[in-house]
N, C-alpha and C positions, 0 to 999 in steps of 0.2 A: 504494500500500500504506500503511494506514493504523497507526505505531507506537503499539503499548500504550504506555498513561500510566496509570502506578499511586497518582497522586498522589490525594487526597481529592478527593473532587466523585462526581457519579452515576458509576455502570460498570453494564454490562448484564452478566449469566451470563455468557457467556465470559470477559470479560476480568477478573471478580474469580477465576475461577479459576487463569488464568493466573497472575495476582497472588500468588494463595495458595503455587500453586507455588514461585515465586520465591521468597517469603519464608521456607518452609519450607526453601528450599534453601541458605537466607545463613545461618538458626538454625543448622541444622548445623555450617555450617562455623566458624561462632562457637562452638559447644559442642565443638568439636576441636579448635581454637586456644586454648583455655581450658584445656583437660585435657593439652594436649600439653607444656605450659610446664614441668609439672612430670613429663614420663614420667621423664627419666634424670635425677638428678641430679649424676652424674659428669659426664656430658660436656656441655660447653661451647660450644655451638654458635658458629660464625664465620660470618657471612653472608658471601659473596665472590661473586662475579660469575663463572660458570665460563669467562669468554672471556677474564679477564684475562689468562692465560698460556697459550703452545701447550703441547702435551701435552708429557713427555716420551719418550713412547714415537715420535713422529715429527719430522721433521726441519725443522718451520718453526719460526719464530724468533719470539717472543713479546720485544713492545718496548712492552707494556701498564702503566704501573707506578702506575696511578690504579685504585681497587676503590671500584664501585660498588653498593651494598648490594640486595640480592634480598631479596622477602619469603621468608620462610621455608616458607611453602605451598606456593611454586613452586617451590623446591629439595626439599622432602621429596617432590613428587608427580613430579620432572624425569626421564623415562629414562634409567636408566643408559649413559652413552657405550662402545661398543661395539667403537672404537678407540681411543681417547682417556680420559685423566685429569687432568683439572688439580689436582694436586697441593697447591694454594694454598687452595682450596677445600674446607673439611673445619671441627674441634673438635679440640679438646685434651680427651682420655680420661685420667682416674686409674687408673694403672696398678701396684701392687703387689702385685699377684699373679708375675708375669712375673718372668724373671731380666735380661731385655733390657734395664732401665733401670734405673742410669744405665749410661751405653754404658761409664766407667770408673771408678773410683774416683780422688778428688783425693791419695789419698796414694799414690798409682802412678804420679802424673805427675810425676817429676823435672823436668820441663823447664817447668811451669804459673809462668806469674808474677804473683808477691804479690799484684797489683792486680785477680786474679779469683779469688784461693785463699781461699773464703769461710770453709769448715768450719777452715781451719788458723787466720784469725783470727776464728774465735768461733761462728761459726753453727751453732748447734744444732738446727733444727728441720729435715727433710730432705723432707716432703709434695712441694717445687717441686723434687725428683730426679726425681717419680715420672708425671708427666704425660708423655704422649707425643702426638702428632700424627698424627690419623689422616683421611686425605682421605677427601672424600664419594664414594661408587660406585666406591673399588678398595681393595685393600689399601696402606698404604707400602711399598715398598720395604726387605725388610730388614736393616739393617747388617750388612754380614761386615767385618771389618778386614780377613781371611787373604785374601779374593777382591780387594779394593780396594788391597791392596800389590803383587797382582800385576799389575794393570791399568798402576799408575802405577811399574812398574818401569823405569828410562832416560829418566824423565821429569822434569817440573818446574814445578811449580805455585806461581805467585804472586801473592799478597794484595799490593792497591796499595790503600794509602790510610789513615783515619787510623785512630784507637783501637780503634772497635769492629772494624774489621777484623785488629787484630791484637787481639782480642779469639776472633775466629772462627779469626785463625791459630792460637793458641794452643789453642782447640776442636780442631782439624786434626789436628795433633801430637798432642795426647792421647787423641785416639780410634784412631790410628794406630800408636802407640811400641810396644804389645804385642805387635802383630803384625810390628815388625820386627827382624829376629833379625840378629846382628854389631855392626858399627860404626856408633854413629850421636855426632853431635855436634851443636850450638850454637852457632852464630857469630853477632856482633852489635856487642862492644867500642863499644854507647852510639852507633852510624852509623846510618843512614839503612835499612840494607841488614842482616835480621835472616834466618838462614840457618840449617835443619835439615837434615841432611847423612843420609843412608844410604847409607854408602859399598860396603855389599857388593849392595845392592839399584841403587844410580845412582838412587839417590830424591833431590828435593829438595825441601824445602817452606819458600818465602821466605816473605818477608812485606815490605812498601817503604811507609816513610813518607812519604809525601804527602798530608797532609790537604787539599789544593787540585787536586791533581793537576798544574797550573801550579807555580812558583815562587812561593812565596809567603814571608812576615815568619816562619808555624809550621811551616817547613822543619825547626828543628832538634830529634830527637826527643826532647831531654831537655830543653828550655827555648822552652819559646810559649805562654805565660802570657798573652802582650800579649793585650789588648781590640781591639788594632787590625788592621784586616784590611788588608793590603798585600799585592798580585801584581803579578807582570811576568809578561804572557799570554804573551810572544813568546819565552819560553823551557823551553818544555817539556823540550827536548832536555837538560837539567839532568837531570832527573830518568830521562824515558826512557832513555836509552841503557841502564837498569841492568832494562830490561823485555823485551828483545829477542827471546833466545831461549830465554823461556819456551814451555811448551807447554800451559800453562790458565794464564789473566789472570785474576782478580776485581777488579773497582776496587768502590772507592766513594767518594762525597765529596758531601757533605749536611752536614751540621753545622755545620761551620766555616762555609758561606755565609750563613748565618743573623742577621749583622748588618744594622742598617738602610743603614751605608754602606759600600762598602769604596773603598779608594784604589788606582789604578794608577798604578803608578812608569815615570815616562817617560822619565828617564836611565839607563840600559843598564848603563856602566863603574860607576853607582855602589852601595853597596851598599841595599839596599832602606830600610832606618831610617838610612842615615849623614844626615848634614845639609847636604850638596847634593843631595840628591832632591828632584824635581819628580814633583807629584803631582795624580793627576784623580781627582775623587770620583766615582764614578757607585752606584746603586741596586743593590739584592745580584742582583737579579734579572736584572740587564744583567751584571753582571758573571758572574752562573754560566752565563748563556748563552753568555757571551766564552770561557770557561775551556773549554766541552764542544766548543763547535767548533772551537781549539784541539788538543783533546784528541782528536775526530774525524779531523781531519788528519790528525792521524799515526794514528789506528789503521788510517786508511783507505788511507796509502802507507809505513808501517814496516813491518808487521806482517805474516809470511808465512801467509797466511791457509787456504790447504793446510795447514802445521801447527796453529796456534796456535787452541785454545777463549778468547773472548773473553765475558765475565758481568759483570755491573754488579749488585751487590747494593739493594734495596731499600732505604727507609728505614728507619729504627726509631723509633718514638713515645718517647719519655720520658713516666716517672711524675712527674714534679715536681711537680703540682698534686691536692691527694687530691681537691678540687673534681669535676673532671672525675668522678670514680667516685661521688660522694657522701660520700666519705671524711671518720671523726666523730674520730679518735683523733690522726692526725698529720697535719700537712703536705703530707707528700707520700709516695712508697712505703716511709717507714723501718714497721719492721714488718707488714708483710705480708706472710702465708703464704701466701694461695691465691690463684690466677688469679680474676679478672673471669670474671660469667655474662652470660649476653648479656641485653644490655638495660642493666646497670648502668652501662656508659659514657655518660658523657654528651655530652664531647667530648674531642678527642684534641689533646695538649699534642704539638707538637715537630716535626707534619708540614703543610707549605707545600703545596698542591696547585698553586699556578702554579710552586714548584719544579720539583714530578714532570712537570708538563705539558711545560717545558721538556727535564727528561733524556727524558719520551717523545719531544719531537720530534723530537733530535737523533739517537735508536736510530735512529727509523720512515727517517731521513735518509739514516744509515749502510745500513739495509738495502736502501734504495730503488737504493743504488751498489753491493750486492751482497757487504756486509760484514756480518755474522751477528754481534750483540753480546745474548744471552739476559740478561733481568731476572728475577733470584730474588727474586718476587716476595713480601718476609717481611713488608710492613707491617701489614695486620690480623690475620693470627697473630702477630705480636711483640705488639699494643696490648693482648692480652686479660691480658698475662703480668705484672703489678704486681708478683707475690713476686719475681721471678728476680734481681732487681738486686743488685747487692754491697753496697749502702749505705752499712752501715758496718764491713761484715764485710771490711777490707784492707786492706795496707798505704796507710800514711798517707805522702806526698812532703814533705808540709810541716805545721809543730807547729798542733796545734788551737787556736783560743783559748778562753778560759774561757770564753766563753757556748758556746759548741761543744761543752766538754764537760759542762755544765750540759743542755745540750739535746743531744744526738749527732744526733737526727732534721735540724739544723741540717748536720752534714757529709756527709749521705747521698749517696751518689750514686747518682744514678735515671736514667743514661743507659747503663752499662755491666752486664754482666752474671757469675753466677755462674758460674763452670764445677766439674764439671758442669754443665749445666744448657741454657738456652734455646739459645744458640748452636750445640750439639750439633744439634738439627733441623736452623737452617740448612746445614750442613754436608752432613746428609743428605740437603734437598731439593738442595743445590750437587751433590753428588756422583751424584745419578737424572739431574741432566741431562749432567754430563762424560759417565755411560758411556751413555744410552739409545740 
């Protein structure tokens, strides 16, 4: 069988018609690709791979946490899944028509801390309340606080790990406090172990500082400033014991692994910076492989796994470089009000792919021995979100300096987020997988 070649040179009648065909058939789809860039300009298309995460309406365990970009053609023309929705997979919709967002208002939240309370220190512009998340080929799931107090009545759900997840704690709580009616309280007195109490409901919603998840130097959650990364792998049990009998875990821990070296402390009795420590430098990459297998262990022989949902949250991109977007005014995300459209990313500041490669390998590990650890899968829905960040809109821990306050875009922080605001999704794509 002899294949058409359309290339220049003689072709007999059949084969330039064939040709014509074809070529007629590319125009089109160039003339639909052209015109479609601009059908909505509300929503924000997110290329996502629909296999990065299992569905939530079924019971396998997605341990994907690497998103591989699909043209857009093959997702607008893909069959709608018939049991299945991957959730991850979708656009952020402007939505101000709806009464549904924001899921609460910041001045309702007694319990919200300063460091995400944007509108209280100064933010005036509210457009990044009003985006919502909406997956391709279903509806999202939609919020009831009244149905979700009942599920998680005698229960206890805890956030392990660093900021941003007591960023998403704090999401938690606020989405939640409305609908819970009696005694509720706040425990934390500056430890490790930060505790929202519903006492008439036996709700609990922790939140555990461990930005290493091992024992590490930023153990302490009011002072780990230091640049220097120090752990002792061989002591989890530090920390764990205070994980046990929960009944939904989220961890995370990405950020802090992020230096080029870290040090592991080989004397035991000594304290981790005292000055008999002995110490082995190894690469960040060995060392967060160290940390999850580790961390593996014991979820794989602590953790009663009849009761206990186990979730590892995604990473989340930073805005710190307005480069990445093409960005003409500042620096990096100070001032910006709307999300990123697609296309305008250039490149993504914050996320390590041999990172993610490693926490996939240790889930796919976990599962392969029958231990179920689901990835909320928020990384390229968080990258598109530039306005959401707190910047400069929060309390401040320590005095600005004069160039600081000459330039504020200089103090901004482009790694945490607003509440209301973006972390409220996560919650709610965390919350379709506890109850599916």
């Amino acid at each position: 069988m002899v294949r058409k070649n359309c290339a220049m040179g003689s072709l007999d009648m059949h084969t330039m018609i064939h040709c014509s065909i074809i070529i007629f058939f590319l125009g089109g789809l160039a003339t639909m690709s052209y015109y479609n860039q601009d059908a909505d300009k509300n929503n924000i298309e997110v290329s996502l791979l629909a296999a990065t995460t299992s569905s939530y309406s079924n019971t396998t365990t997605s341990t994907k946490v690497l998103d591989h970009h699909l043209k857009q053609m093959k997702i607008n023309n893909a069959a709608p899944p018939t049991h299945t929705c991957d959730l991850f997979s979708g656009r952020w919709v402007y939505d101000n028509k709806s009464s549904h967002y924001p899921l609460y208002k910041e001045a309702e939240c007694p319990y919200l801390e300063d460091s995400f309370a944007c509108q209280t220190y100064g933010r005036k512009d509210t457009n990044y309340l009003q985006w919502r998340w909406q997956p391709h080929h279903c509806d999202f799931p939609g919020f009831d606080s009244k149905a979700v107090v009942e599920k998680l009545k005698g229960k206890r759900v805890l956030f392990v790990g660093d900021s941003l997840n007591r960023n998403q704690y704090n999401s938690m709580i606020c989405m939640l406090h409305s609908s819970i009616h009696g005694k509720k309280k706040v425990d934390g007195d500056g430890g490790n172990l930060h505790t929202f109490r519903a006492t008439d409901h036996n709700i609990s919603i922790d939140f555990y500082w461990a930005p290493m998840l091992v024992e590490s130097i930023g153990d302490s959650p009011t002072s780990h400033h230091s640049n220097d990364r120090v752990v002792r792998m061989k002591t989890i049990e530090k920390h764990s014991r205070h994980w046990i009998n929960a009944d939904v875990l989220v961890f995370n821990s990405y950020h802090w692994w992020r230096s080029p070296v870290v040090k592991l402390a080989q004397s035991v009795e000594t304290s981790l910076d005292g000055p008999n420590q002995v110490y082995e430098q190894i690469d960040y990459l060995t060392a967060y492989k160290m940390a999850l297998k580790a961390w593996s262990k014991w979820a794989l022989t602590q953790v009663d796994h009849s009761k206990t949902k186990m979730f590892f949250m995604g990473a989340t991109p930073t805005h710190s470089r307005a480069k990445d977007w093409r960005g003409q005014y500042y620096p990096n995300c100070y001032g910006e009000t709307e999300p990123l459209k697609e296309g305008e990313l250039v490149r993504v500041t914050g996320i390590d792919s041999n990172m993610l490669n490693i926490l996939e390998s240790s889930l796919r590990k976990l599962k392969a021995k029958g231990v179920n650890v689901d990835i909320i899968n928020i990384t390229q829905l968080t990258q598109y979100r530039k306005d959401g960040h707190t910047t400069v809109y929060r309390k401040y821990w320590r005095p600005l300096t004069e160039l600081q306050i000459k330039q504020p875009e200089l103090a901004s922080d482009c790694s945490h987020w607003c509440l209301p605001g973006v972390p409220d999704i996560w919650n709610e794509l965390l919350l379709a997988f506890i109850f599916r």
